[in-house]
PDB file of N, CA, C and O in Angstrom, chain B, residues numbered from 101:
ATOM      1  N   UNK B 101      90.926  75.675 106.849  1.00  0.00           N
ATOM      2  CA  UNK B 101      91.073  76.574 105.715  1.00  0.00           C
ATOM      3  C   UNK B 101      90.646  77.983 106.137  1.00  0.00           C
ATOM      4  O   UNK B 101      89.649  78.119 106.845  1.00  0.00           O
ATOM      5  N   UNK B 102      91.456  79.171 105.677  1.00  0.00           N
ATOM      6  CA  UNK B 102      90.891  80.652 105.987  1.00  0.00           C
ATOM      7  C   UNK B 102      90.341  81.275 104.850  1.00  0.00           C
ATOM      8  O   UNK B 102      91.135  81.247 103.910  1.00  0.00           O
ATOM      9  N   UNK B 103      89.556  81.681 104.660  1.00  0.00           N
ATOM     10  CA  UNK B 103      89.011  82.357 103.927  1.00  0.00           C
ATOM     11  C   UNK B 103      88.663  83.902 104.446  1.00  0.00           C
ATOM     12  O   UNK B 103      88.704  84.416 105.564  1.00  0.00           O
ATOM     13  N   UNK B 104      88.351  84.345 103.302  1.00  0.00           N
ATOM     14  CA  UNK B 104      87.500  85.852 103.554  1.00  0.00           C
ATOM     15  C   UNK B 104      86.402  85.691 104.075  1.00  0.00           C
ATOM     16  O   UNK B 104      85.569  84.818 103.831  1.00  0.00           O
ATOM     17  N   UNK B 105      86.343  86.953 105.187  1.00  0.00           N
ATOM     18  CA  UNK B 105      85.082  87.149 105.917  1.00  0.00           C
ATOM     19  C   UNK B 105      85.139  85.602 107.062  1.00  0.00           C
ATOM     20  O   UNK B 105      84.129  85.209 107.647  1.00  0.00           O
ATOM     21  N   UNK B 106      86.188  85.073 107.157  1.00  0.00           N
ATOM     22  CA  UNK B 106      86.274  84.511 108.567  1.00  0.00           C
ATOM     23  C   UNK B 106      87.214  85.348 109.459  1.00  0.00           C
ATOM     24  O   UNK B 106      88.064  86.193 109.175  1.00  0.00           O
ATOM     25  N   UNK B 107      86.704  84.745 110.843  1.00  0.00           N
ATOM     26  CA  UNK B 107      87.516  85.565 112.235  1.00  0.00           C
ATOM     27  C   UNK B 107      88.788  84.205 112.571  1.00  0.00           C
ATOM     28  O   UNK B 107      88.827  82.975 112.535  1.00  0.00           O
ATOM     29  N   UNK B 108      89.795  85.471 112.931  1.00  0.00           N
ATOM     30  CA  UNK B 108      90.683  84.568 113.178  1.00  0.00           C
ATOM     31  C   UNK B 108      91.323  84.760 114.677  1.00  0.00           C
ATOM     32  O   UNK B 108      92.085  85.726 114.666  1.00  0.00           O
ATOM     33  N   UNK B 109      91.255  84.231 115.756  1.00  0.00           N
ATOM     34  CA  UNK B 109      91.272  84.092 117.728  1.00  0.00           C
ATOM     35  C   UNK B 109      92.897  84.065 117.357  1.00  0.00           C
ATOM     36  O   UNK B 109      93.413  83.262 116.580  1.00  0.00           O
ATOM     37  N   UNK B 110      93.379  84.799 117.862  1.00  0.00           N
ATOM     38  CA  UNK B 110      94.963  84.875 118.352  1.00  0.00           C
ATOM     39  C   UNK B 110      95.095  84.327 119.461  1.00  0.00           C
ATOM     40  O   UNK B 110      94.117  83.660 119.799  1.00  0.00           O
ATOM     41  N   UNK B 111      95.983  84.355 120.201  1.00  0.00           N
ATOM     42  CA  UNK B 111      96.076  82.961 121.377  1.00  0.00           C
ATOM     43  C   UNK B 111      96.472  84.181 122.729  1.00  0.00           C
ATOM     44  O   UNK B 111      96.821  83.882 123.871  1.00  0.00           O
ATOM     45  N   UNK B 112      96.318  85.345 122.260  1.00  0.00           N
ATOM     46  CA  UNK B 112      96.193  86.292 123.273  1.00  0.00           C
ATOM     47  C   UNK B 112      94.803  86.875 123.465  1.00  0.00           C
ATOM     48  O   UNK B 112      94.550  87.722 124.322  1.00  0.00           O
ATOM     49  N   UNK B 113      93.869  86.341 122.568  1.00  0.00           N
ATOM     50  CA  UNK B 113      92.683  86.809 122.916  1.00  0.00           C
ATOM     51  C   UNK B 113      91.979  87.454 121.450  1.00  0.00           C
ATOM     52  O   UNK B 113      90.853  87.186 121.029  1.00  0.00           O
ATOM     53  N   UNK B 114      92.859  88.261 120.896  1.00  0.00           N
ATOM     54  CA  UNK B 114      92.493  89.018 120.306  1.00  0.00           C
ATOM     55  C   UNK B 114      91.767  87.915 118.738  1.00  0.00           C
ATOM     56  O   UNK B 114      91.897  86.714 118.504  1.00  0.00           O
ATOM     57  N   UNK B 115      90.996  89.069 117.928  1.00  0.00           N
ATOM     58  CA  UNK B 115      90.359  88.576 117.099  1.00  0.00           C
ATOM     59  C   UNK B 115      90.207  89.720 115.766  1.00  0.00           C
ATOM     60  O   UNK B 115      89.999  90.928 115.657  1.00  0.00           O
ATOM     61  N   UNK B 116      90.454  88.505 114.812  1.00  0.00           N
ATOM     62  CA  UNK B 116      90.876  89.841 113.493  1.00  0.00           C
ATOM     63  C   UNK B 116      90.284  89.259 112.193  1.00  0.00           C
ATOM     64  O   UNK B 116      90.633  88.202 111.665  1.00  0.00           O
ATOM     65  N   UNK B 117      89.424  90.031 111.800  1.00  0.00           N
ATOM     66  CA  UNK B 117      88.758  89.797 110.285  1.00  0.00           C
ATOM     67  C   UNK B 117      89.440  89.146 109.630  1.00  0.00           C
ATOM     68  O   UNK B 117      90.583  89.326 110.050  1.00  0.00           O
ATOM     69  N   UNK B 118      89.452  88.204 108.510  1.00  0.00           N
ATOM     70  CA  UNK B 118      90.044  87.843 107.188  1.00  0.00           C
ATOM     71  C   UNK B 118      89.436  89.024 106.090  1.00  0.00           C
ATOM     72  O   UNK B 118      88.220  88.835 106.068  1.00  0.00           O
ATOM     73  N   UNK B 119      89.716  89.944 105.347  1.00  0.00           N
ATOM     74  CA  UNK B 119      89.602  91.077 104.262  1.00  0.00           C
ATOM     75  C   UNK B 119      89.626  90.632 103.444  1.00  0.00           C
ATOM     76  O   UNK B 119      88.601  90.568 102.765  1.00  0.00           O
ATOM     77  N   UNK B 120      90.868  90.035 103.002  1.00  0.00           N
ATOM     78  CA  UNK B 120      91.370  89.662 101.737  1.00  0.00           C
ATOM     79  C   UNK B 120      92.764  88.581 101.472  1.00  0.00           C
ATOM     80  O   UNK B 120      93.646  88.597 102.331  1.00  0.00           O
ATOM     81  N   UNK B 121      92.869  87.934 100.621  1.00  0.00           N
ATOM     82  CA  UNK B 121      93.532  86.960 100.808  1.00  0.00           C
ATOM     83  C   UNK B 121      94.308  86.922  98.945  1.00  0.00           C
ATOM     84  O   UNK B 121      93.843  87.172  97.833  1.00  0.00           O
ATOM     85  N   UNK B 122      95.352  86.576  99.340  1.00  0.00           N
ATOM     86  CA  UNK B 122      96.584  86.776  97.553  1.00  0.00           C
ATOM     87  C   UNK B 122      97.105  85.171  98.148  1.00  0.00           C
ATOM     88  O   UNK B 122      97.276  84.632  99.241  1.00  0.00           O
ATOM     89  N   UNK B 123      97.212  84.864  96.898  1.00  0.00           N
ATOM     90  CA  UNK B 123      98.391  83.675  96.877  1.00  0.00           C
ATOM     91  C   UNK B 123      99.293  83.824  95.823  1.00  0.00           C
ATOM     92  O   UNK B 123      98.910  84.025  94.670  1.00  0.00           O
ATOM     93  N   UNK B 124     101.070  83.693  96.308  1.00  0.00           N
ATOM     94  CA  UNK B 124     102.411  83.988  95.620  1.00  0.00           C
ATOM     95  C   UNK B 124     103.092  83.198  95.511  1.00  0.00           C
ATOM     96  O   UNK B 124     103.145  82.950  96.715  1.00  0.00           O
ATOM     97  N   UNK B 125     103.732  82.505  95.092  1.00  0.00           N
ATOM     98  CA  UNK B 125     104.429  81.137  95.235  1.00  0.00           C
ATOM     99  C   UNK B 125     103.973  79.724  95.982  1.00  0.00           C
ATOM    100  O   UNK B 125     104.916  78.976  96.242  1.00  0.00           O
ATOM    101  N   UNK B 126     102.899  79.350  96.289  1.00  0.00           N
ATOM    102  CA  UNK B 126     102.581  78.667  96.935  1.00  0.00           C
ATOM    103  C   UNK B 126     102.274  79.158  98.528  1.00  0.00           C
ATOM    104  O   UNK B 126     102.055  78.387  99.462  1.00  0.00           O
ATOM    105  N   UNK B 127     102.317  80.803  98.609  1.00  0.00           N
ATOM    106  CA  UNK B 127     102.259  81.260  99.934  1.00  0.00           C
ATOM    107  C   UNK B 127     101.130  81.636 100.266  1.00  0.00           C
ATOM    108  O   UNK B 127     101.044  82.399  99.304  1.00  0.00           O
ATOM    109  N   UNK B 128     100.096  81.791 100.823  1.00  0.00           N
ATOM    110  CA  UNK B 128      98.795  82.666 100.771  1.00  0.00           C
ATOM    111  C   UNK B 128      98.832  83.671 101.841  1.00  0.00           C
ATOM    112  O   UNK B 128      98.761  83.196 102.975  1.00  0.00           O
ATOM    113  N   UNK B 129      98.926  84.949 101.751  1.00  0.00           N
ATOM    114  CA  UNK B 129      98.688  86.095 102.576  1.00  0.00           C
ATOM    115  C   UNK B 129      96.831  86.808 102.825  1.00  0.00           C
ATOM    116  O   UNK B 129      95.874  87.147 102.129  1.00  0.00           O
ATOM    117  N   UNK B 130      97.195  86.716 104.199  1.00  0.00           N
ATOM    118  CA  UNK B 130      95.817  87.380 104.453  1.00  0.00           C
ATOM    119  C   UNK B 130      96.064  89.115 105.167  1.00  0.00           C
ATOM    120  O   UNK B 130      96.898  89.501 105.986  1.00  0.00           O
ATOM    121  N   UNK B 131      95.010  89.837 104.486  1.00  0.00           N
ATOM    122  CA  UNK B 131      95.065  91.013 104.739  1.00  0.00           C
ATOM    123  C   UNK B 131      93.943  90.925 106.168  1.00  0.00           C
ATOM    124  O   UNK B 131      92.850  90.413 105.926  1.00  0.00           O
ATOM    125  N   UNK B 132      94.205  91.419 107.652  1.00  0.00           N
ATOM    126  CA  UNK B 132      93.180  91.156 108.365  1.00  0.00           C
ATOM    127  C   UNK B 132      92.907  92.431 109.366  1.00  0.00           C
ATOM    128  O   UNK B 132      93.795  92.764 110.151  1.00  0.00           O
ATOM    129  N   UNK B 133      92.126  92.872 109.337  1.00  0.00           N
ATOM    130  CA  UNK B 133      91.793  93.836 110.291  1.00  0.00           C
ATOM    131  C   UNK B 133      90.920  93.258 112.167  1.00  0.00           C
ATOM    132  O   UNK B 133      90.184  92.289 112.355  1.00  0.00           O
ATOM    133  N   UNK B 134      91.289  94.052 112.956  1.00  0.00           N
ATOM    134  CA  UNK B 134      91.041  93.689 114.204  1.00  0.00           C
ATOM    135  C   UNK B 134      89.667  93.848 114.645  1.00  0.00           C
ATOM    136  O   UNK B 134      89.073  94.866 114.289  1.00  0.00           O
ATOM    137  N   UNK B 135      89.067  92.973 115.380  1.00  0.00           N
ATOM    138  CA  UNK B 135      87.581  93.219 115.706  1.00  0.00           C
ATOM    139  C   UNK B 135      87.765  94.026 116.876  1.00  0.00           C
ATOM    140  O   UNK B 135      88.807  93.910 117.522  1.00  0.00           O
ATOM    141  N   UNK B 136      86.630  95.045 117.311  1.00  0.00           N
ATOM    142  CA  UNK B 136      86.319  95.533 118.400  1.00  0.00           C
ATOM    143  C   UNK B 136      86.638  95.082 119.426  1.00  0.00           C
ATOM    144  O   UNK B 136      87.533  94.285 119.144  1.00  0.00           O
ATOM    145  N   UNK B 137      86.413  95.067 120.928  1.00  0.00           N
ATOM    146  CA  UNK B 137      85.941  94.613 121.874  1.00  0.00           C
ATOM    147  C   UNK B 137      84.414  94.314 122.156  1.00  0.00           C
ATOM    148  O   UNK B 137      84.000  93.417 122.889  1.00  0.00           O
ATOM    149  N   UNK B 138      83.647  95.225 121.442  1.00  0.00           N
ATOM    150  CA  UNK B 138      82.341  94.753 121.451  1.00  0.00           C
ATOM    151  C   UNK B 138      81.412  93.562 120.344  1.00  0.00           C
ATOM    152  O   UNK B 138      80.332  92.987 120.209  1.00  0.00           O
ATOM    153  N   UNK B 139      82.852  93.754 119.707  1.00  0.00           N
ATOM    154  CA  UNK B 139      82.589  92.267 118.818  1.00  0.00           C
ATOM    155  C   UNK B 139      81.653  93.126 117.541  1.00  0.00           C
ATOM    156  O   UNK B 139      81.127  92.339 116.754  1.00  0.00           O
ATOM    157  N   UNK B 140      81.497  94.015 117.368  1.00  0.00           N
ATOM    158  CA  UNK B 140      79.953  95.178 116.543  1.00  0.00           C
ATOM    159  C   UNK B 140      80.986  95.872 115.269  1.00  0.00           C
ATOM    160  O   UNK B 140      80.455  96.361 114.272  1.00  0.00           O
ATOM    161  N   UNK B 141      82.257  95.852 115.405  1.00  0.00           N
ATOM    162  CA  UNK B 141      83.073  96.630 114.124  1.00  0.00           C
ATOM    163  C   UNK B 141      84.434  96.324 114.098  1.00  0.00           C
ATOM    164  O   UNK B 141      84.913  95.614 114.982  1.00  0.00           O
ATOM    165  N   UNK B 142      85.152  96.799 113.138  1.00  0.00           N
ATOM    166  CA  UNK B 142      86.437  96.381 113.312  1.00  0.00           C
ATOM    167  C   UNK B 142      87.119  97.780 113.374  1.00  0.00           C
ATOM    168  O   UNK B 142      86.753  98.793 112.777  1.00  0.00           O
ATOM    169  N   UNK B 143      88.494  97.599 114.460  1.00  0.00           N
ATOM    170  CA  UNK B 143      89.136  98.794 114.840  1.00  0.00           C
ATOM    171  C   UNK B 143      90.059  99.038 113.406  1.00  0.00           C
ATOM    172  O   UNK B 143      90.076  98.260 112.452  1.00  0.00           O
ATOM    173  N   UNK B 144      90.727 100.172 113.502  1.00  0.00           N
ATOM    174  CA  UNK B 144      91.599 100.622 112.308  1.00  0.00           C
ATOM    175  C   UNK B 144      93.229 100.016 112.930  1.00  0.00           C
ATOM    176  O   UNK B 144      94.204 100.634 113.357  1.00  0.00           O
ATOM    177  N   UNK B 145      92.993  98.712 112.764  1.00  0.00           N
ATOM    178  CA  UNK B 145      94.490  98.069 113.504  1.00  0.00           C
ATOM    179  C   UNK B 145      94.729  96.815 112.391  1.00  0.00           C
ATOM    180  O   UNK B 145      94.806  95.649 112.778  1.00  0.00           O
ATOM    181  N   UNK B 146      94.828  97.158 111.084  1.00  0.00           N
ATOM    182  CA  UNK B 146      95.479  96.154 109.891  1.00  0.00           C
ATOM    183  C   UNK B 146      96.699  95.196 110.015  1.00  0.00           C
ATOM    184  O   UNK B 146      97.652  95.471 110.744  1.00  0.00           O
ATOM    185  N   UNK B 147      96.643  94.273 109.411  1.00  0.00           N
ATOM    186  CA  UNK B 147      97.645  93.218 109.343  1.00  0.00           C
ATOM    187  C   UNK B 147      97.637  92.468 107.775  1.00  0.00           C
ATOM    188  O   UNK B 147      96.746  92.161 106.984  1.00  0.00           O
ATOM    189  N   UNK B 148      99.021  92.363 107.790  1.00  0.00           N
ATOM    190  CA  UNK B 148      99.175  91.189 106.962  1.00  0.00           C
ATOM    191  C   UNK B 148      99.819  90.033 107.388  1.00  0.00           C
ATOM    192  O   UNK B 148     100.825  90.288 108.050  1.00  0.00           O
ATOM    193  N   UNK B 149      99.559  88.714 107.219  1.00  0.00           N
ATOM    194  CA  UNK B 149      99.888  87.678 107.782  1.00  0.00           C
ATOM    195  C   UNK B 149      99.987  86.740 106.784  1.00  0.00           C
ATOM    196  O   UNK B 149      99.326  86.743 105.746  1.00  0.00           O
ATOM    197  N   UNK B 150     101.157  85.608 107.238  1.00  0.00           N
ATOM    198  CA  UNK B 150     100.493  84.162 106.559  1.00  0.00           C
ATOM    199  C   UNK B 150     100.440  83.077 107.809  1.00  0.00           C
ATOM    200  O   UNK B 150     100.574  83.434 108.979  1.00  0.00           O
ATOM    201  N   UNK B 151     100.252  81.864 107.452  1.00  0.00           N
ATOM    202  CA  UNK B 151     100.021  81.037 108.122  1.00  0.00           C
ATOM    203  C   UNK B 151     100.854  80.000 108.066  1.00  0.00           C
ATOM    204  O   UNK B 151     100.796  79.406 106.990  1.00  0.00           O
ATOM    205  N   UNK B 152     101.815  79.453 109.053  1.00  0.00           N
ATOM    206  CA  UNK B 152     102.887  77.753 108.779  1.00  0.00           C
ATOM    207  C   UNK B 152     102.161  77.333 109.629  1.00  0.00           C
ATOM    208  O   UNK B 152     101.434  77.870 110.466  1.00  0.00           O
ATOM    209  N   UNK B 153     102.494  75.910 109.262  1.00  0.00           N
ATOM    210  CA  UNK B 153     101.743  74.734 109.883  1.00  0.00           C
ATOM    211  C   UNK B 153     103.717  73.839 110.113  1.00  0.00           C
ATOM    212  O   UNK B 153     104.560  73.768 109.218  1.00  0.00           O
ATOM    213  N   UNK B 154     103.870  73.311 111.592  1.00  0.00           N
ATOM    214  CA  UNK B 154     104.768  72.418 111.693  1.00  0.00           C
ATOM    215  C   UNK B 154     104.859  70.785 111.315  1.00  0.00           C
ATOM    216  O   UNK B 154     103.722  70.498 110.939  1.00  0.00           O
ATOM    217  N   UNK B 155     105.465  69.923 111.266  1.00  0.00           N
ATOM    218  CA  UNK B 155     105.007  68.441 111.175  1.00  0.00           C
ATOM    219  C   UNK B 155     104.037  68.065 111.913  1.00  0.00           C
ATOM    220  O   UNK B 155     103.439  67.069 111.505  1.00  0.00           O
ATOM    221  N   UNK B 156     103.397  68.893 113.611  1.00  0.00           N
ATOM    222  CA  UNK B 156     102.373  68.076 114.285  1.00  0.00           C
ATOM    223  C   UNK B 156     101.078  68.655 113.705  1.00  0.00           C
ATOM    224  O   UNK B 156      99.988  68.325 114.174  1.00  0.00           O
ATOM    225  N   UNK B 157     101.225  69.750 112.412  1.00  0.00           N
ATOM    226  CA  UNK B 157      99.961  70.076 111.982  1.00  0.00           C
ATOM    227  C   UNK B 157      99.256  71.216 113.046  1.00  0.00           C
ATOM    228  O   UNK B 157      98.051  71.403 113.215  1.00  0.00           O
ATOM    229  N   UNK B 158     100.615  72.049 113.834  1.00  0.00           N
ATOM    230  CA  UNK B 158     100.403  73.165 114.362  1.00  0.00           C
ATOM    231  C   UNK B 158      99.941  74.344 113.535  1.00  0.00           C
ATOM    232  O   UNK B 158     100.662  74.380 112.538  1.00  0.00           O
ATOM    233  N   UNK B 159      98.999  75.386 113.510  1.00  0.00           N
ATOM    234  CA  UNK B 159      99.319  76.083 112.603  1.00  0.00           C
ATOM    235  C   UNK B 159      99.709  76.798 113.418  1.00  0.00           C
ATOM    236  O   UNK B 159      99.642  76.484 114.606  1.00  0.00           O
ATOM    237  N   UNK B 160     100.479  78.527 112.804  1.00  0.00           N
ATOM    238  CA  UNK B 160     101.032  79.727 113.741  1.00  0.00           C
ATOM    239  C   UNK B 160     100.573  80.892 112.312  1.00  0.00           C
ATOM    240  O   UNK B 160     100.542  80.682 111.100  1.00  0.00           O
ATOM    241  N   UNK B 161     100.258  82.159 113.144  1.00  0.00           N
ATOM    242  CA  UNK B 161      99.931  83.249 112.389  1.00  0.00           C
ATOM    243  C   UNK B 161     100.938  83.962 112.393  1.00  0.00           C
ATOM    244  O   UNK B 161     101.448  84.291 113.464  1.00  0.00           O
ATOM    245  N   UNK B 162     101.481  84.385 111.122  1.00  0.00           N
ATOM    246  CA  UNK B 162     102.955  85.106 111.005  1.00  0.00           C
ATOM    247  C   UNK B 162     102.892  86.427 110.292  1.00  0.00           C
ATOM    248  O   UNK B 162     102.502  86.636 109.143  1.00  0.00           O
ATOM    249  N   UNK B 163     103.348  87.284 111.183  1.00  0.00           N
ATOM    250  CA  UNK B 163     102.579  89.056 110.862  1.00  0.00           C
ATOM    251  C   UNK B 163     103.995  89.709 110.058  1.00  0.00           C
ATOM    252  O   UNK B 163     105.114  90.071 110.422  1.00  0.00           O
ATOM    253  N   UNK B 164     103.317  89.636 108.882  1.00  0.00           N
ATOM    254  CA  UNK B 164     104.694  90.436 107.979  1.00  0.00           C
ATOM    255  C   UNK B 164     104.910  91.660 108.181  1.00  0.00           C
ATOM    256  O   UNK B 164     104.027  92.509 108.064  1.00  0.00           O
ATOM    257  N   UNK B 165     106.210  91.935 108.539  1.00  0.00           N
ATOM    258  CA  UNK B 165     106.725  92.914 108.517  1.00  0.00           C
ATOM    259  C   UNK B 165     107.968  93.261 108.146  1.00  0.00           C
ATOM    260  O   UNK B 165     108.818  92.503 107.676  1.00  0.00           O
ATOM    261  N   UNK B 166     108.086  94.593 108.394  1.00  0.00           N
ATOM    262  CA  UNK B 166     109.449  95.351 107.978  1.00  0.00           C
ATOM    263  C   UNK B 166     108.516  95.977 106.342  1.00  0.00           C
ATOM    264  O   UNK B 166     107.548  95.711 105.631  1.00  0.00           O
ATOM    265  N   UNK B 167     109.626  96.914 106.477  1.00  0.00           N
ATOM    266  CA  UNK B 167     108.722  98.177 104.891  1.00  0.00           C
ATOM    267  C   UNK B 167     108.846  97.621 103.776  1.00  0.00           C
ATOM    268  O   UNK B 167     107.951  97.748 102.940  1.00  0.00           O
ATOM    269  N   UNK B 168     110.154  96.768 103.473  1.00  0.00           N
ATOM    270  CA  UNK B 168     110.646  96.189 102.285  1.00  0.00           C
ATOM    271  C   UNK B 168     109.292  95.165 101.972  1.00  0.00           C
ATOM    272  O   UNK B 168     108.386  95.219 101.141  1.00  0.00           O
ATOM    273  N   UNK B 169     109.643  94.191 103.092  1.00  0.00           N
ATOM    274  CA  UNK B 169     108.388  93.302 102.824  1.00  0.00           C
ATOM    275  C   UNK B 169     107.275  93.519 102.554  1.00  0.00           C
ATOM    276  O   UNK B 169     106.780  92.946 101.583  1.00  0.00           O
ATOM    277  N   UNK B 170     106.502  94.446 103.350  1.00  0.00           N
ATOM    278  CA  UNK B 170     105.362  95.263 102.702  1.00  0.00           C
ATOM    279  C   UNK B 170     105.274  95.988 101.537  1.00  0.00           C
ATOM    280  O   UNK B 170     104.163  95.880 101.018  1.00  0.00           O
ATOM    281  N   UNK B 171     105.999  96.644 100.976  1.00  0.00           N
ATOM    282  CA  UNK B 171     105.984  97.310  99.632  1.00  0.00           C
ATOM    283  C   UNK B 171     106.019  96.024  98.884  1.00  0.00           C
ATOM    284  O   UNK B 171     104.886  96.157  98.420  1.00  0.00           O
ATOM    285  N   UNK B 172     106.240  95.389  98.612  1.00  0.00           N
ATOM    286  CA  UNK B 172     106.651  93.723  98.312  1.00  0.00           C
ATOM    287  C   UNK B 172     104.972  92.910  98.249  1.00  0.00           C
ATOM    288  O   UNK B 172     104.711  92.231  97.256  1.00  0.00           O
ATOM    289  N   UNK B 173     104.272  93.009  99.003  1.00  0.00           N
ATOM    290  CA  UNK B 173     102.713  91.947  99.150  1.00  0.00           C
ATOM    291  C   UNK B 173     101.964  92.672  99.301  1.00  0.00           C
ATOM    292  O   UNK B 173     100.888  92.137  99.032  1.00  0.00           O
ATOM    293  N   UNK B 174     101.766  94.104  99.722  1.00  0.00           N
ATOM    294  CA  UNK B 174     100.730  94.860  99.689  1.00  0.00           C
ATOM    295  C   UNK B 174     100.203  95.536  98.049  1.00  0.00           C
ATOM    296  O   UNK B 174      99.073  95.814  97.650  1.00  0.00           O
ATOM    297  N   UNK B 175     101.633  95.647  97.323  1.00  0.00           N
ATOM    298  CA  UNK B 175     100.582  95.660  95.733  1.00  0.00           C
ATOM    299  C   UNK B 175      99.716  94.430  95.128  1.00  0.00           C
ATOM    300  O   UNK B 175      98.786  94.499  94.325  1.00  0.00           O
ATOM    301  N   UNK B 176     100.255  93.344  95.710  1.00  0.00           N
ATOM    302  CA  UNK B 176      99.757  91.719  95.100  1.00  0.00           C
ATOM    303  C   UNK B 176      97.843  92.432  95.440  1.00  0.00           C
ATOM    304  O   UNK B 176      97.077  92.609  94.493  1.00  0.00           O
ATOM    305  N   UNK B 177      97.457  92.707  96.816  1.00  0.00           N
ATOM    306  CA  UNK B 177      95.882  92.687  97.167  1.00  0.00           C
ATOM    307  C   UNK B 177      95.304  94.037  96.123  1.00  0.00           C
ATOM    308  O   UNK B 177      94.215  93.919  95.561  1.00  0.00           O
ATOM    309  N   UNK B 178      96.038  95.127  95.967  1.00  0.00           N
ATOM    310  CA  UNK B 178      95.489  95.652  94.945  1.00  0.00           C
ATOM    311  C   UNK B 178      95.677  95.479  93.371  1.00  0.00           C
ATOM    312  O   UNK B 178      95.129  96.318  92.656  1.00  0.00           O
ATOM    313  N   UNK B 179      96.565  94.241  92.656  1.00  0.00           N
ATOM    314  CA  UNK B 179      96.544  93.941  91.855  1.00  0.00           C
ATOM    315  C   UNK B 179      95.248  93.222  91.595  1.00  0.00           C
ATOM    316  O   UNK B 179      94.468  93.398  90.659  1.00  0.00           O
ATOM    317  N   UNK B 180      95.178  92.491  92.466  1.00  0.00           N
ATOM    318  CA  UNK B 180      93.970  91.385  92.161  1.00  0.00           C
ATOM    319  C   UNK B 180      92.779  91.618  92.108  1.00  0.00           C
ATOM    320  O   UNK B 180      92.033  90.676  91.843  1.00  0.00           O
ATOM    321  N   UNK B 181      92.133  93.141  92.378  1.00  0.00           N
ATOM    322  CA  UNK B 181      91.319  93.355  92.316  1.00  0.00           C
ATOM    323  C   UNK B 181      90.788  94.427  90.519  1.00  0.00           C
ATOM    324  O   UNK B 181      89.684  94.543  89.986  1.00  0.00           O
ATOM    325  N   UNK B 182      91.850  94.861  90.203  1.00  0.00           N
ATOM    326  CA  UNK B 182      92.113  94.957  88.397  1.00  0.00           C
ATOM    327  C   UNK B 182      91.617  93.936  87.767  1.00  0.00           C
ATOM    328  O   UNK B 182      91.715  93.859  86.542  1.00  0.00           O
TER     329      UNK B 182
END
């Protein structure tokens, strides 16, 4: 399970805050920002993502993009906070 305020290891190394998290149709998007290299702050390198899982119970991190899509899930994280 991901929650806010967990780290999430990309399979290249990298490592990125959980911020904030919306759920839309049964989809849950996480808003995640990138940790340092010194592991001490997070860089100004944002994401939005969700997460599929295949039949072997793979999961994969899936980085939304394109502008449409974003204008689209980026009001959902400031709705929810109204």
């Amino acid at each position: 399970m991901i929650d806010i305020d967990k780290v999430l290891a990309l399979g290249n190394g990298e490592e990125y805050l959980v911020l904030d998290k919306v759920k839309d149709n049964d989809v849950c998007y996480f808003y995640i920002a990138k940790i340092n290299d010194t592991k001490t702050d997070i860089e100004n390198n944002y994401k939005i993502v969700t997460v599929s899982s295949d039949d072997n119970n793979n999961s994969s991190i899936i980085e939304i993009t394109g502008e449409d899509r974003l204008k689209e899930i980026l009001p959902m994280f400031d709705n929810k906070k109204s």
